[in-house]
N, C-alpha and C positions, 0 to 999 in steps of 0.2 A: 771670625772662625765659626762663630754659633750660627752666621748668618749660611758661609758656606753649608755647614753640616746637613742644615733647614732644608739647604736647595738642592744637596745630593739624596736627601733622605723623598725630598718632592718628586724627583726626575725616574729613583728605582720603583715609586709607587706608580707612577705612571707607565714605566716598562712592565711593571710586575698586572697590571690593569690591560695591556695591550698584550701581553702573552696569555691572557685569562682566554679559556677556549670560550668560542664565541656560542651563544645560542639561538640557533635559527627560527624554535616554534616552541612553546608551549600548550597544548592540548587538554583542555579546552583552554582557550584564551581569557575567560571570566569565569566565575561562578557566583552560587547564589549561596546566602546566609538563610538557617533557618527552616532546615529541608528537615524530617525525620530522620531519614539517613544523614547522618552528618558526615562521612566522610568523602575523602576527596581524592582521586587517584590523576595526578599528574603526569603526561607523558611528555619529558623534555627530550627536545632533537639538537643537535650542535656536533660539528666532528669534536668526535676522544672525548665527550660529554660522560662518560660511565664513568669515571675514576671519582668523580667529582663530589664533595658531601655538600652538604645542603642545614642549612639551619633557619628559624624563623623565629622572632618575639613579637609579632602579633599577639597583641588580647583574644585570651577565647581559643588560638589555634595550638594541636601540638602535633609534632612529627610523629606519624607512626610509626612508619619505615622506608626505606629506600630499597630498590630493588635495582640490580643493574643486571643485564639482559645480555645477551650472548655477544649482540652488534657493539662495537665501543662508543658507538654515535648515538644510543639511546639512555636515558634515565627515567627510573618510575619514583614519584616521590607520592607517599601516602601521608595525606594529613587527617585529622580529625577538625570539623569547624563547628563542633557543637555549642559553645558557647562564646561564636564571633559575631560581630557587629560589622555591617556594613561598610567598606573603605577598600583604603589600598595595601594592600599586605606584600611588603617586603621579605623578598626570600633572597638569604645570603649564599651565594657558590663560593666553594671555594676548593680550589687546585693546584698543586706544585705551586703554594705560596704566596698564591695570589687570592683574590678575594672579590667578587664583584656582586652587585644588588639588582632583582629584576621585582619591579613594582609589579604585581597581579592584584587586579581586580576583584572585588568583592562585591556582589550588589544586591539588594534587596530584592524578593518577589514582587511580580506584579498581584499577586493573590495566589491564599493561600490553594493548598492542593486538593480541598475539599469542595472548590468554588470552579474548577474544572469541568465541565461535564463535554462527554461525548456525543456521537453520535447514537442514537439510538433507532427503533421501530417508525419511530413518528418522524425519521427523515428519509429521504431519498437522496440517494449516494448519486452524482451524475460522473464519470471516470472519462476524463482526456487526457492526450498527449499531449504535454505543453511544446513538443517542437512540429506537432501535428495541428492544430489547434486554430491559433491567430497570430502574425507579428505584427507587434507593434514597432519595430524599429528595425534597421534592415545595417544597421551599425554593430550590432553585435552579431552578425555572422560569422567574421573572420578578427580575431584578436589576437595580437601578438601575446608573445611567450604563450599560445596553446599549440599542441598537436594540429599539424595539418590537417585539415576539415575540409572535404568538400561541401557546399551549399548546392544542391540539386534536384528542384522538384520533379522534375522528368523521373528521379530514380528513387522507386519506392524505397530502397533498404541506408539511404543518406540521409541527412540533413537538408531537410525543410525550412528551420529558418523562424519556427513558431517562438515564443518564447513567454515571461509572465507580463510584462505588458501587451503583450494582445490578448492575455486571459483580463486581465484587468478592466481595459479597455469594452466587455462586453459582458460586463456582471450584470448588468441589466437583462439581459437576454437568459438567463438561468431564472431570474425572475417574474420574467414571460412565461417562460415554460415551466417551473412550476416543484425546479425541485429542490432541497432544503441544502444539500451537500455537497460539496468538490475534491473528487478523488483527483490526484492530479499521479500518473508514476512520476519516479524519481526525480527531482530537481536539484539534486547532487553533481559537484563536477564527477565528468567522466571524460578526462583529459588524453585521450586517446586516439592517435591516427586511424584512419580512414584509409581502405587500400584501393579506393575507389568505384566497390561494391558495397563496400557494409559501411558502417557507422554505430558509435552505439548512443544515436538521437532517441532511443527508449531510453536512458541512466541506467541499468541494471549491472552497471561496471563500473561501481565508484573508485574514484582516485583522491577525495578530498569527505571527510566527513561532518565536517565542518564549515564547508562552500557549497553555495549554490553554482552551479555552472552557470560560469557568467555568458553563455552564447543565451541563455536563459536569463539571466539577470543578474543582479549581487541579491547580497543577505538582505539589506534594506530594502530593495523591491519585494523579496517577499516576505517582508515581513508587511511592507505598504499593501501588498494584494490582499494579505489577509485580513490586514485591520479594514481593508472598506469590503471585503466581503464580508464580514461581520457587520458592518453599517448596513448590507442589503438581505441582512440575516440569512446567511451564508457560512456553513460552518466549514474546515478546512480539513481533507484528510492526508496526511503524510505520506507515501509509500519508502518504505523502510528495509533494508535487505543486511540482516546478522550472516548469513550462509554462506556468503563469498562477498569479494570486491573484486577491482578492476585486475585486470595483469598489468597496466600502468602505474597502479599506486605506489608511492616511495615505498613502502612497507617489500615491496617485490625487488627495487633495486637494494635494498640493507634491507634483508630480514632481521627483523628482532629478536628470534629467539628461533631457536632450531624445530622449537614446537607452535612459532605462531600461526605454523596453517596445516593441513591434512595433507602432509605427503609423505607418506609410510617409505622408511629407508630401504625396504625390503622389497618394494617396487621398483626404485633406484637401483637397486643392487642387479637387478634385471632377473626378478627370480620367478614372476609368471605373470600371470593372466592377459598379454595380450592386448589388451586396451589402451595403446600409446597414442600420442598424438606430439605435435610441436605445441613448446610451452617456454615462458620461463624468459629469463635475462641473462646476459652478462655483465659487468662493470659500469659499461657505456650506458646499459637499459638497450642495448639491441638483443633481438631475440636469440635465444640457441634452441637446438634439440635435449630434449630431457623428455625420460618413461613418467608419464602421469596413473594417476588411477581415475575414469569417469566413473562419475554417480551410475548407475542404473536406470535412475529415475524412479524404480520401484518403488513405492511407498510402504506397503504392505509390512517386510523387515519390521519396521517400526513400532509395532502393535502386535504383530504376528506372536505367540506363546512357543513356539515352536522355531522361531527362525533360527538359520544355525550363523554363527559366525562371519562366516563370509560374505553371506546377502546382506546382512546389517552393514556388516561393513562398506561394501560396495555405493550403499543406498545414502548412508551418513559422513562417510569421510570422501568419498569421490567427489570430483569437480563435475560442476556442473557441466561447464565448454569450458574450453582450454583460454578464453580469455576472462575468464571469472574462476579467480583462484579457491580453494574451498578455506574457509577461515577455521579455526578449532578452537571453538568454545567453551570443551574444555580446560585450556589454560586460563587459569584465574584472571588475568590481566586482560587476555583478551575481551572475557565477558564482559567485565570490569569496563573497560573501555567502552565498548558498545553501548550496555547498560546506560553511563554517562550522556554518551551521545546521543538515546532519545531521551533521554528530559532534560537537555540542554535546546535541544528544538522543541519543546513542549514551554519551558520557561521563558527562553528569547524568542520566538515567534509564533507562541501565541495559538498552537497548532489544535487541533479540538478532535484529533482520533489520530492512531497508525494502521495502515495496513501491512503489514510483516508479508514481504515477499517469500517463497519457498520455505515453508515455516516447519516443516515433518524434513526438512533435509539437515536442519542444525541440530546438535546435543539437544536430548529433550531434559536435560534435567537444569541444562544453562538458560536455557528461552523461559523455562517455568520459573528458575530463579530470575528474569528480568521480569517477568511479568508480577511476579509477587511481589516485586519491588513497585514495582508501577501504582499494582492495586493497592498497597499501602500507601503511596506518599500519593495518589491519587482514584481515591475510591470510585469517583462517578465517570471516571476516564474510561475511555473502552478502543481495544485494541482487535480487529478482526487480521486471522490469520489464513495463507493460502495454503488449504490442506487440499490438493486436488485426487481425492480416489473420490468415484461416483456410489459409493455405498454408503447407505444411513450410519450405518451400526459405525465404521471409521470416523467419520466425521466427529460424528456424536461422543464418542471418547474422546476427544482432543476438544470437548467443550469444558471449561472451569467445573469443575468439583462433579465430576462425571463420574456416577456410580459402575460404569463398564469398565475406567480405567485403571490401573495398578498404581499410577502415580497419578497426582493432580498437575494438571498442564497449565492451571489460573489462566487460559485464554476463554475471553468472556464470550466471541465472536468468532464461530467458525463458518468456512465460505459450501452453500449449498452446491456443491459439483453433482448429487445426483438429480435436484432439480434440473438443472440445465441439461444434462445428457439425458433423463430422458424425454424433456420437452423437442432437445432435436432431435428425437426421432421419432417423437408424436406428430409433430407439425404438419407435416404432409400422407401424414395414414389416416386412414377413414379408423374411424371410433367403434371399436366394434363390442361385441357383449363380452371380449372377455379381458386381452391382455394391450393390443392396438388401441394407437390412438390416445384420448385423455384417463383409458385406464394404465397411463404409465404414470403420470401425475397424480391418480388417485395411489396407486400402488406404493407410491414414495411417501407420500402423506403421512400414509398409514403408519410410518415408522418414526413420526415423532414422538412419538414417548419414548423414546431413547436418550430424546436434545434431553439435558437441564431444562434448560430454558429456549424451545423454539422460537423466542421474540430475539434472539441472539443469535439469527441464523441470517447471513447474510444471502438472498441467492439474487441469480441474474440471467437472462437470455442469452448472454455473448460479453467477450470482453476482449481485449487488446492480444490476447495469446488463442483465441481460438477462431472459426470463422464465423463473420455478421450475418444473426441472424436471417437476414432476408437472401444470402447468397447472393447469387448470378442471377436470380429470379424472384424478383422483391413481389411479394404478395400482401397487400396492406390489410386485408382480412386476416391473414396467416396473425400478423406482426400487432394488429388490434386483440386477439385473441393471448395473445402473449403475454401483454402490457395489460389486460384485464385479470389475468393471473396476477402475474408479479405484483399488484400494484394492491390485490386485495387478497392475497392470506398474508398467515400469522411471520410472516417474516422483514430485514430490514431489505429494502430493494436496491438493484445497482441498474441504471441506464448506462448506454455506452455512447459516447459523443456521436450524434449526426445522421446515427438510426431513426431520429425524431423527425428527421426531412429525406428517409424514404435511402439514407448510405447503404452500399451492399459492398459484399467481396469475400473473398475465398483465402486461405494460406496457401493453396495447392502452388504456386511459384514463390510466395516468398509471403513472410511475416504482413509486408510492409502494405499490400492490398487491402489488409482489413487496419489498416492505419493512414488512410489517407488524409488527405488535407479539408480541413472542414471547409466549403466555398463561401466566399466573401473575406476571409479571414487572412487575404495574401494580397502584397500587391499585384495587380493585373487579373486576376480573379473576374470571368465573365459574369459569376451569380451571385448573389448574397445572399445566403442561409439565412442571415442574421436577421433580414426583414421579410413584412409578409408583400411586399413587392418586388422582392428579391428571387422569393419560392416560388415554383410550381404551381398549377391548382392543386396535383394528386400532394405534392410535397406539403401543401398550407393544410389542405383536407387531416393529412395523420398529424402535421403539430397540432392543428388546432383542437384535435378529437385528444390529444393525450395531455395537452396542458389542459383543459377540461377537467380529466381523470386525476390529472397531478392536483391541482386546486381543490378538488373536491376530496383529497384524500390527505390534505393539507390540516393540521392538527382537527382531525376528525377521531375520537375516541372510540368509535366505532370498527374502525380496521386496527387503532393501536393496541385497545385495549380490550375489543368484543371477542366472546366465545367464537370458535370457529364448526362450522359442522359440515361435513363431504357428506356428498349422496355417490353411490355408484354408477360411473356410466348408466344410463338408459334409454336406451331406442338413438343412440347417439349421441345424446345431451348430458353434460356435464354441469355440475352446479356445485357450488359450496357460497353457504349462509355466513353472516355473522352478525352476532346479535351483541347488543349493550344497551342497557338500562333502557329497556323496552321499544328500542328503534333495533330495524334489522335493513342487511342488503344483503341479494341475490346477484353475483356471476354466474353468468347463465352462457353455456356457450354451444353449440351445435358444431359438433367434431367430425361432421362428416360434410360432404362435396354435393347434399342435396338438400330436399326441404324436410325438417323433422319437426315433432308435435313434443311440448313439456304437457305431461299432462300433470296438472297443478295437485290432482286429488293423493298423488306420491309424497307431494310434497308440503302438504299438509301441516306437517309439524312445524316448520317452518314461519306457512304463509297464515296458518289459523284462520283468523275469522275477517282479515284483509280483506277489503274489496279493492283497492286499489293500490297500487305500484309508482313509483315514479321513476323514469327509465331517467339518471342522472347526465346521459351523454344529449340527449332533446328535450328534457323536458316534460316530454309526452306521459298522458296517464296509461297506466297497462290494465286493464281488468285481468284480477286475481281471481276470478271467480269461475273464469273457462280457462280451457288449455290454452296455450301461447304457443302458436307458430311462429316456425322461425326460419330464416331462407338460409341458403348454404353458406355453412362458416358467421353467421351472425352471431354477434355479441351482445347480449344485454345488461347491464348493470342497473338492478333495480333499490329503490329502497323506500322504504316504510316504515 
């Protein structure tokens, strides 16, 4: 009889264990012991998952709260891990009577968060496409259980094929040319069909926050890319987007909560402004029609004293494009969750900066509560944000502890959009005594006493969202001139993949022209970038001249850490000095299309009692002591 009872009492524990509702994901799947912040916000997935409570006796851990969310497939479980020890922590579900155990991971730091440090002044940021790039394997094209993909280099706006083993594969070659840092966009899945024109082989459409797109790799490839680019002292920057995610993401098929993304009922309700588009899911995840609200793009709203209502609105809760939903950062959980997710990729792989995609489009008082989080549990970390208005004074507010702003934004690094707009449209104007030409560069200068911190300005010639600077019409004086800027004021610098071997192109038909495929980098590929037998003579001519420049500008305290001093436009020639512990150098550049004369006695304060110069790109001595001509569009970088 006791025997029976034993084995009816066996058999209902096992039905009662087999009707326990199942859990498909827990978010994040590990974490770390030992953070400042000690707590912990769990996102459990499983159908009919919300009824369900949750208990733990782990040492050191205590429940804070459970939160259950609008979808019945979601649960938030909040712990506290302030005084846990590394291991495996048992968490008890339990539901309509049943009870089951899900072992979660606990694991030490690799080092603490003090031991962290960023990118800074003294590196040079280099920013590619990893599916523009190289492949290394031609296997991870087409993977089952993803969205239909086309693989089509013929077609600039698809899938290329690049991925992190072909970045891997050619670390060597970042260290030929000379520069310290690897912006990489997005390497997040963005598991999303292709309609045969587009693709989103940029990432800027996550579906997974937590996966690397495996057409890209898995997690352990990059985490393998970083650890040997750290071997080739190579530091790794993340590109990171709070503002929206995919229209793929599960999050789109079961919303979580009726407030987890920015789509105003009132706009649903069909009550104005006009700006629809196709958006959205049904059951299946096939698309329906639903009224959205697009962003503006406006930035202005944001800082604006005066904006009213609407423009804010428009600017901060509209969707970017209809396949990138706006997320709302507002909702505690949301932030919460994000927050999570970058220093879960800062602790598990190792990552040494983020670049925050569309950073003035998300709640400014949620991105500043991440980032203060950051700066806390890691002080020397540094994070540059995309603030795209080309005026100083904006910029410069959305720099950490910025005395123009009303609130502090704690982002240490903001990106120089008025460097770049008005370099392109200096580049091809003759330099004239007043406002053309390099006095658009001097004019913008002039407004850094606005930055905090001008060594915390990130700027760049061109990047992946605007057109290369060389166009349709590559001028390697133009582009030498450029890269003597960038490369020698007070700022951190960003190159853009394959301008270094002379890439051009335009947006004017599609994004994917100033994103092309780096040559050698593919199979069948007639050139190879990658060697100097590969290249050009005109193509080996500007690497050779700008790894030069990169090396010599390679922990040289003189551009990191020297006074900077601008002279104004004169007779066409532009110049700014920098000095440190009694060495200096001159960028010296001739802005116009003919021969012009520096005459040195201007510049005086400068060159002093110098008789001689060393022009760092030959070698050559320059006498300081006459005027220096210079032939059209020449570049000099001298130093003493």
């Amino acid at each position: 009889m006791k025997k029976s009872l034993l084995l009816i009492t066996f058999l209902l524990e096992v039905l009662m264990m087999q009707a326990a509702v199942k859990i498909d994901r827990i978010e994040p799947a590990n974490w770390y012991v030992g953070m400042k912040d000690a707590s912990l916000q769990l996102m459990v997935y499983g159908k009919d998952i919300r009824e369900a409570t949750v208990t733990t006796d782990y040492p050191g851990v205590r429940l804070d709260s459970i939160v259950r969310l609008d979808s019945p497939n979601y649960l938030l479980v909040y712990l506290n891990l302030g005084n846990a020890k590394a291991g495996r922590m048992n968490l008890v579900f339990s539901q309509k009577g049943a009870s089951w155990k899900v072992a979660y991971p606990l694991e030490n730091r690799a080092k603490a968060g003090e031991e962290r440090y960023g990118f800074s002044n003294a590196d040079v940021l280099y920013l590619l496409m990893p599916d523009r790039f190289a492949s290394g394997s031609s296997k991870n094209d087409k993977l089952k259980g993803m969205e239909p993909c086309t693989v089509d280099r013929k077609e600039p706006s698809l899938r290329h094929g690049g991925d992190l083993e072909g970045i891997r594969q050619h670390l060597s070659y970042f260290n030929e040319l000379g520069v310290t840092a690897l912006w990489f966009t997005p390497v997040l899945e963005n598991n999303r069909p292709d309609d045969g024109k587009y693709s989103t082989y940029h990432g800027y459409a996550t579906t997974d926050y937590y996966k690397v797109d495996p057409r890209f790799g898995t997690n352990e490839e990059y985490r393998r890319l970083i650890r040997e680019a750290h071997q080739h002292g190579l530091k790794v920057v993340m590109d990171m987007i709070f503002n929206h995610c995919g229209d793929y993401h599960p999050w789109l098929k079961d919303i979580p909560s009726k407030d987890w993304f920015n789509t105003p009922e009132w706009l649903r309700e069909d009550k104005t402004t006009g700006r629809n588009a196709t958006t959205g899911y049904t059951e299946n995840g096939a698309s329906k029609k639903s009224k959205y609200l697009q962003t503006s793009y406006k930035l202005t709203p944001v800082v604006d004293p005066y904006a009213s209502k609407i423009d804010f609105h428009e600017t901060v809760d509209g969707w970017f494009v209809p396949s990138m939903p706006d997320l709302n950062q507002r909702n505690p959980h949301v932030i919460k969750y994000l927050v999570q997710n970058s220093i879960w990729w800062i602790e598990s792989a190792d990552i040494d900066g983020i670049r925050m995609d569309t950073h003035p489009y998300a709640d400014y008082d949620a991105m500043a509560h991440w980032l203060k989080t950051l700066d806390t549990e890691y002080p020397n970390f540094n994070v540059v944000g995309e603030t795209w208005v080309a005026e100083p004074a904006y910029t410069a507010s959305y720099q950490k502890d910025s005395p123009l702003a009303r609130r502090n934004s704690y982002l240490k690094t903001v990106m120089d959009f008025s460097f770049f707009d008005k370099l392109d449209k200096a580049k091809r104007e003759e330099t004239d005594g007043w406002w053309e030409g390099y006095n658009r560069i001097y004019n913008s200068l002039v407004y850094d006493y606005l930055y905090q911190d001008p060594s915390h300005v990130l700027a760049f010639i061109e990047n992946h969202d605007t057109d290369r600077f060389l166009g349709n019409d590559p001028d390697p004086l133009l582009l030498r001139q450029a890269y003597a800027l960038l490369l020698t004021i007070n700022r951190i610098p960003q190159l853009y993949y394959g301008t270094e071997i002379l890439m051009g192109g335009t947006k004017e038909v599609t994004d994917g022209n100033v994103r092309r495929d780096f040559p050698g980098g593919f199979p069948g590929d007639t050139q190879n970038g990658f060697t100097a037998a590969g290249r050009s003579e005109a193509q080996n001519a500007m690497f050779n001249w700008l790894s030069r420049l990169l090396h010599w500008r390679k922990d040289n305290p003189l551009i990191t850490k020297g006074r900077q001093i601008q002279f104004i436009p004169c007779q066409g020639v532009y110049v700014i000095a920098r000095q440190y512990e009694g060495r200096t150098s001159l960028t010296i550049l001739n802005g116009t299309n003919r021969e012009a004369v520096m005459p040195v006695e201007r510049y005086a304060e400068v060159i002093g009692s110098q008789a001689n110069g060393t022009d760092i790109m030959t070698a050559r001595t320059v006498d300081l002591t006459h005027d220096i001509k210079l032939g059209p569009r020449e570049t000099l970088i001298l130093e003493y």
